[in-house]
N, C-alpha and C positions, 0 to 999 in steps of 0.2 A: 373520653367518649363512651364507653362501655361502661364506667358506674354511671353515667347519663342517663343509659340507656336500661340498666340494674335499677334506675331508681324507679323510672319511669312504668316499668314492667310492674316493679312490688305496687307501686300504688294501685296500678290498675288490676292486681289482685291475682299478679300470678304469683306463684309462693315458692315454687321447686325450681329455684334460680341456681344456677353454679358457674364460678369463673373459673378461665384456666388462665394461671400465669407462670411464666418465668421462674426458674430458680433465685435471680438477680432480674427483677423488675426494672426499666428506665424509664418508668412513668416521671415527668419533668412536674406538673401539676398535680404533686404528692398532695397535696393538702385536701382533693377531692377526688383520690384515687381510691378505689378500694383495694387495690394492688399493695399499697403501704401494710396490710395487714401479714402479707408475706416477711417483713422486718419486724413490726409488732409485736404479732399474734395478732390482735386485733384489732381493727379498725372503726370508726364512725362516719360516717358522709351524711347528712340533713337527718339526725335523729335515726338512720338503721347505721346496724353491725356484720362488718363482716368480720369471718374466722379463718386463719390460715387452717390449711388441711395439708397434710403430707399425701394424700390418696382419697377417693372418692368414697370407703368406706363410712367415716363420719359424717357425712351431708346429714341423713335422716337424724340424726343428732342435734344440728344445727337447723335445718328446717322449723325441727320441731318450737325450738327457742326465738325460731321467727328471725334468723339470722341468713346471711351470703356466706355460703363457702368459696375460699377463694384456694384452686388447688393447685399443687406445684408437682405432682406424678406428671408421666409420660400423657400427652393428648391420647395416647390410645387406650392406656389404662382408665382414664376416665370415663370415654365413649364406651368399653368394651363394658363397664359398673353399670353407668347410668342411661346409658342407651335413650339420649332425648328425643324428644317427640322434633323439638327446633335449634338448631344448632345456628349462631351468629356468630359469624367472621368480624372481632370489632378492634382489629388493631389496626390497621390504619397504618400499614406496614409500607402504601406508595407502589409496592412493585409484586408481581408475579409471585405467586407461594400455593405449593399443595394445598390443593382442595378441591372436594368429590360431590357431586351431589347425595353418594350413598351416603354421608352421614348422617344424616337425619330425613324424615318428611319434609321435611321444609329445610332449606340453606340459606342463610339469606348473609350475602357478603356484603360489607361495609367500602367504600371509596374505591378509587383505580387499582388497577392489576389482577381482576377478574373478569370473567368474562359471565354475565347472565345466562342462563342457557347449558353454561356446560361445565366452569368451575361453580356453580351455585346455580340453585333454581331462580332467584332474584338478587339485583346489584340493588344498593341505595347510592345515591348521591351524597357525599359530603363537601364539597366546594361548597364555600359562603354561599352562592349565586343559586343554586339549585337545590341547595339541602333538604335531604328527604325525599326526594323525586326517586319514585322506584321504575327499575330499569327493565322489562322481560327480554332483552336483546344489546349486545355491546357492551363494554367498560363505560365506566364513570367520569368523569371528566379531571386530568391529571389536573394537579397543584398547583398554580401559578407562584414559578421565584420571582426574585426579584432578577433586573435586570444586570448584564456584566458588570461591573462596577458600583454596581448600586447596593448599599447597606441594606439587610432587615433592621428595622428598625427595633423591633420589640425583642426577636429571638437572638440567642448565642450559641453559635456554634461549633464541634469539635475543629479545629483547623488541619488534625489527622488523628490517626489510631496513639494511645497513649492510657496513663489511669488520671482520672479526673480529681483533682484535688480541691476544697472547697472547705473555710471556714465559714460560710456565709450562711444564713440561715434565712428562711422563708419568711416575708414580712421586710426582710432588711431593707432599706434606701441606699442608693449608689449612685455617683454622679455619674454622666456618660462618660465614659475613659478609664473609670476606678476600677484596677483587676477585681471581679469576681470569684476569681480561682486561679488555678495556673493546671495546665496540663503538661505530665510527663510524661513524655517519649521514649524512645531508645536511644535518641542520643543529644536531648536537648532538653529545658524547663520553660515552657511558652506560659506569659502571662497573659489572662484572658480579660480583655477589658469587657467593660457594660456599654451595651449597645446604647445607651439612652438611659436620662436620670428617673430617678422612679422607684419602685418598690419590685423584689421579688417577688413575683406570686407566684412561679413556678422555679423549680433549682432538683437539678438531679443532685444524688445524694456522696458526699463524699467517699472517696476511694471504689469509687464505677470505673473498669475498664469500660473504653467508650471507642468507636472507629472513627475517620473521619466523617464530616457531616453531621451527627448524631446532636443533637439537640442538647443542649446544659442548659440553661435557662428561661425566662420568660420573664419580662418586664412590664408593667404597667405604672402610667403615672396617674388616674386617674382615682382621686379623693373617693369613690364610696366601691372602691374592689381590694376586697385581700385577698389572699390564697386559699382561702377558703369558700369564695363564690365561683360558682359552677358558672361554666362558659354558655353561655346562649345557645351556644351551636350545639354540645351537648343537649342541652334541654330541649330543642329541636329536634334532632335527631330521636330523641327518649321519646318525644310524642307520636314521630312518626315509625318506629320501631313498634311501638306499640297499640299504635292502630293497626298496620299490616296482619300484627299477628292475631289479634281480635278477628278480625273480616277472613282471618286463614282459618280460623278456628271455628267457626261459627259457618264455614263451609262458603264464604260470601267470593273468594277464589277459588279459580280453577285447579286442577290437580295439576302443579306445576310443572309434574314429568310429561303431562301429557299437552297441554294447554298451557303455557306461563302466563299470568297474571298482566 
């Protein structure tokens, strides 16, 4: 959702873009992640480049090249460098997590677990149903699981904390039932069957410690999607990230500490 949202920005012609990720990334939709560039060095998602950074030093280096820094220093080392004008909450983390409005002018947090108003000056919606609905009051609307007993259909998931093991590689086909991997634990080897027959398009990357819950997977069975096409809902979310901040920019909202949008 955030190279979605990366992409969405460059086109629309903003250029001093920078990501913060992870030492060890679990982006499960590597193939359209920009996040991959942390294992890389670099990456590509629809024709741009990003560049792993160890620190916010290099961005104007990379800027200049017309490239994404994608950095892996402390969140504060970055913020204390680059002091953004807009700072985006875009992981999609599901629950409660540090976060100030002092970071930036503008804060604009991504799906449930913030609150508009006071962890961020604006919430967006990401639920299918509402995507892109920006919020100046309350949380976002949580995730809908599936129900007790009921399979996901498409996702695999950790069954508990353990290191993620996987010869499989993105694009593969698998019948529903065919282990995808095997996770080991501390005192066991679980084989992790395929939810449903179909193609990889999303696979976290062999040897990830992972906890339980945590996403391995993503399956599609549908002839014109590889791992490589970007999800709708990203591309959704990119357009309306990037109208927001236009109509912010352009003075078309209020000053969100004082008036929210």
């Amino acid at each position: 959702m955030a190279t979605g949202i990366a992409l969405r920005l460059k086109a629309a012609g903003f250029r001093l873009l920078a990501l913060q990720e992870r030492a060890r990334p679990t982006a499960v939709r590597r193939g359209v992640s920009f996040s991959e560039a942390v294992h890389e060095g670099v990456w590509r998602v629809q024709g741009l480049t990003a560049r792993h950074l160890p620190g916010p030093q290099g961005c104007s280096a990379c800027w200049r090249n017309d490239e994404i820094p994608v950095l892996t220093c402390p969140e504060t080392e970055s913020l204390a460098v680059l002091r953004p004008d807009i700072f985006i909450e875009a992981t999609l983390r599901k629950r409660p997590a540090p976060l100030g409005r002092e970071l930036a002018a503008l804060v604009l947090a991504l799906g449930p677990g913030f609150t508009a108003g006071c962890d961020a000056h604006l919430v967006m919606e990401t639920h299918p149903d509402l995507c892109g609905r920006i919020l100046s009051s309350g949380q976002a609307l949580a995730p809908q699981r599936p129900a007790d007993g009921q399979a996901d259909r498409r996702h695999l998931y950790a069954p508990g904390d353990g290191l993620f093991r996987t010869a499989a590689r993105l694009g593969d086909r698998y019948e529903r039932g065919q282990p995808v991997g095997f996770l080991h634990t501390a005192t066991d080897t679980l084989a992790l069957p395929a939810p449903m027959t179909g193609m990889l398009r999303g696979l976290l990357r062999d040897k990830t410690p992972v906890r339980r819950g945590v996403k391995l997977a993503d399956m599609d069975d549908r002839p014109h999607i590889t791992p490589y096409t970007p999800s709708t809902r990203a591309a959704t979310l990119g357009q309306a990230v990037a109208r927001l901040v236009r109509q912010w920019q352009q003075g078309e909202l209020h000053d969100p500490d004082r008036s929210p949008a």
